[in-house]
C-alpha positions in Angstrom: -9.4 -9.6 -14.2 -10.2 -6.2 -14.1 -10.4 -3.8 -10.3 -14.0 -3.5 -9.5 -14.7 0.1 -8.1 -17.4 -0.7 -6.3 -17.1 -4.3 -4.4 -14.0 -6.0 -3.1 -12.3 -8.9 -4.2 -14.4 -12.3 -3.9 -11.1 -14.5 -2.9 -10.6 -16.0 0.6 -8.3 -14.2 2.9 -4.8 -15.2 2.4 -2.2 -15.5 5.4 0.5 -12.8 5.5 3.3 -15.4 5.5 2.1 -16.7 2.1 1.1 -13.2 0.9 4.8 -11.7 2.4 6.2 -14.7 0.0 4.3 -13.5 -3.0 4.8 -10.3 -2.7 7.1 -8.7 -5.6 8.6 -5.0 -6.3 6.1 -2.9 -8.2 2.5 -4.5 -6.4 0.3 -2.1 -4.9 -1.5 -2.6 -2.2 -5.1 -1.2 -2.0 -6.8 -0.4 0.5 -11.1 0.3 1.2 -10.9 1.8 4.5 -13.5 2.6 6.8 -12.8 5.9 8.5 -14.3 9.2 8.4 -11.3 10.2 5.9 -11.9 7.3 3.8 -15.0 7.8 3.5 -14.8 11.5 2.0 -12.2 9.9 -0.4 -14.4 7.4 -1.6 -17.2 9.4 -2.0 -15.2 12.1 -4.1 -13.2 9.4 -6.2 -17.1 7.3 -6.6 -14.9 4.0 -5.4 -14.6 1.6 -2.9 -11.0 2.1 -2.7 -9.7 5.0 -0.6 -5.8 4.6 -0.5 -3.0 2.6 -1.7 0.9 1.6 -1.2 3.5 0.6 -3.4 5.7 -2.3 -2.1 8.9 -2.6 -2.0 11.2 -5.6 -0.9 14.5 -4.9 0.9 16.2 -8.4 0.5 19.3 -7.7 2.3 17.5 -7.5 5.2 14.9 -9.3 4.4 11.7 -6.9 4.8 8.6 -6.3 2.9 7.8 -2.3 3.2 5.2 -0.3 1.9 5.3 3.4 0.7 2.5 5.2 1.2 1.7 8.8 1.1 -0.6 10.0 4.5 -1.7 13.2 5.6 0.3 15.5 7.2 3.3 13.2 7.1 3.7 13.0 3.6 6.0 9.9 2.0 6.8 7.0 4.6 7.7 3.7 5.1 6.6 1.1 7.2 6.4 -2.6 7.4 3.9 -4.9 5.1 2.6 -6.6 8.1 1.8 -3.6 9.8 -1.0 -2.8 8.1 -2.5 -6.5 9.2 -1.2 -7.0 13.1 -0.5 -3.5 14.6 -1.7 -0.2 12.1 -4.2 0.8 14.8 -1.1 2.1 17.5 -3.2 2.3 20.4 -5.0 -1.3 20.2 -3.1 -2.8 18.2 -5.6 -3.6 16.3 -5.1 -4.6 12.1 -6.5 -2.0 9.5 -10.0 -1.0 9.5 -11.1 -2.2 6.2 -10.5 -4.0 3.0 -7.1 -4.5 1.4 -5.7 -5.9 -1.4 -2.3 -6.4 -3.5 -3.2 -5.6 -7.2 -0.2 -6.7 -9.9 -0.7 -5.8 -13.3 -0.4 -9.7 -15.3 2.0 -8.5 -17.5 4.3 -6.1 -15.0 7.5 -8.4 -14.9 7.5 -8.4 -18.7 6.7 -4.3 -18.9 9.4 -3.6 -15.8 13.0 -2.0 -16.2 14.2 -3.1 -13.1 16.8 -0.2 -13.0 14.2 2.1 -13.5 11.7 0.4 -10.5 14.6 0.7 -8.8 15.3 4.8 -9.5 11.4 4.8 -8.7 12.3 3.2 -4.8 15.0 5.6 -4.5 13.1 8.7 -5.3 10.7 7.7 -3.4 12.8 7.0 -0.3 14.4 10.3 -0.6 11.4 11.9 0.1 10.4 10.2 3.1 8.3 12.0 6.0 8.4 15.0 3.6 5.4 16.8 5.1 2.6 17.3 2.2 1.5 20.7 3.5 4.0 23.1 4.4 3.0 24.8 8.2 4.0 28.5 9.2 
C-alpha cells in the first residue's frame, strides 16, 4: 500500500509491546508532528510527514533504538519507546503528533544484512555530530 502524503494511516493504534516485537532493522519510523518546526517542514516538503527515524535493534541487550537526525544535535540515538511515554522531557508527555513505522514489503528479500549493518555503524559513528558548525 503506498505512503499517503497528505492523511495518516487509517489502522488502530497498536501497543508498543506488540509494535517493539515487530519491529525489524531497516523500518523507519515516520513521524507528522505538530510543532512550529514541523510545521515549516511540512509546508515546504507539501506533506503530512515532517521527520523520520531509522530503527535499529541491539539484541545483546535487548533494545529497540531509533536514529534520528534533530537540529542542532545532529545524529542520535535514543530508545523506540521514547518517542511514545517520555519525548516531551519536561511532562513527560508522548510525541506531539502522528507516527508510524513504514517497511518496504519486499526489504528482507532486497537487504544485505552486512551492508544494513555497515549502514548502523556509520551511522553510530556519527552520533551527536552537531549539523551546524558554531564559532
Amino acid at each position: 500500500m503506498p505512503l499517503s502524503l497528505t492523511e495518516s494511516p487509517s489502522t488502530a493504534e497498536i501497543p508498543y509491546e506488540q509494535i517493539r516485537d515487530q519491529a525489524q532493522n531497516g523500518d523507519v519510523l515516520i513521524c507528522s508532528g505538530a510543532g512550529l518546526f514541523s510545521s515549516m517542514i511540512q509546508q515546504a516538503t507539501d506533506s503530512i510527514w515532517s521527520h523520520v527515524g531509522f530503527i535499529l535493534r541491539l539484541e545483546e541487550i535487548d533494545r529497540v533504538m531509533l536514529l534520528e537526525s534533530i537540529e542542532p544535535i545532529g545524529v542520535r540515538t535514543i530508545r523506540l519507546s521514547k518517542y511514545l511515554t517520555g519525548y516531551d522531557e519536561k511532562r513527560k508527555k508522548p510525541y506531539k503528533g502522528g507516527l508510524a513505522i513504514i517497511r518496504h514489503s519486499q526489504f528482507g528479500d532486497l537487504v544485505d544484512h552486512s551492508k544494513l549493518k555497515q549502514l548502523a555503524n556509520m551511522r553510530l559513528s556519527v552520533l551527536a555530530t552537531p549539523m551546524i558548525k558554531t564559532r
